[in-house]
N, C-alpha and C positions, 0 to 999 in steps of 0.2 A: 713343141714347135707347132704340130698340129690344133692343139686348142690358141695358142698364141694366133696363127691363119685364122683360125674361125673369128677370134673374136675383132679381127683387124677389118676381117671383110664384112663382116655386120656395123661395124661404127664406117666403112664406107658407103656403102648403104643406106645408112640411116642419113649420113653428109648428103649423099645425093640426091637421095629422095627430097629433105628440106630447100637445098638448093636448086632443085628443079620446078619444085613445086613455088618457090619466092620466084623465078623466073616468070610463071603461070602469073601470078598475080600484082609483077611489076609491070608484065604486057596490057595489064586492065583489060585482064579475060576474063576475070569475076572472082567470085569467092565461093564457087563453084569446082572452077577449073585443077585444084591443088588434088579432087577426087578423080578428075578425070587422066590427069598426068599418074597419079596412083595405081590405074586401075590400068594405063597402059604400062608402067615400070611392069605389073605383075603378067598383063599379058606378054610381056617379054622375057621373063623369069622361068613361063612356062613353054614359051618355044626355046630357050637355051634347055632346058630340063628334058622335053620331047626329044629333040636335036640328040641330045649326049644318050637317053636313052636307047635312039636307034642305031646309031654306030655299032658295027661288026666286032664283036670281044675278042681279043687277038692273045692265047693262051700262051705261057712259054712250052716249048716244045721237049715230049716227054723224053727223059734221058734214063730212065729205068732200066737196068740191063745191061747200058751202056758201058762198058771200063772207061775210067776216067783220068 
């Protein structure tokens, strides 16, 4: 199920990136532009990556001991 996710969210991905970047140069931004939409898809890859990185790790709490 897990690799099934990985490889669903890299073929969207990949959709969106081509389709963002065809947007770029249906505006007649250049043949330039498909890099620059690139380069912000990844600066946004690495503030969600930052972002999740900093979130407080929230442990379950320890039941060692505990009768249960």
């Amino acid at each position: 199920m897990a690799s099934g996710a990985n490889i669903a969210a890299f073929n969207v991905g990949n959709a969106l990136g081509a389709w963002l970047g065809g947007l770029a140069l249906g505006a007649g931004l250049g043949y330039v532009s498909p890099l620059w939409v690139g380069a912000g898809a990844t600066l946004a890859g690495l503030a969600v990556l930052v972002a999740g990185s900093l979130r407080p790790r929230h442990h379950a709490p320890d039941t060692a001991g505990v009768p249960g």
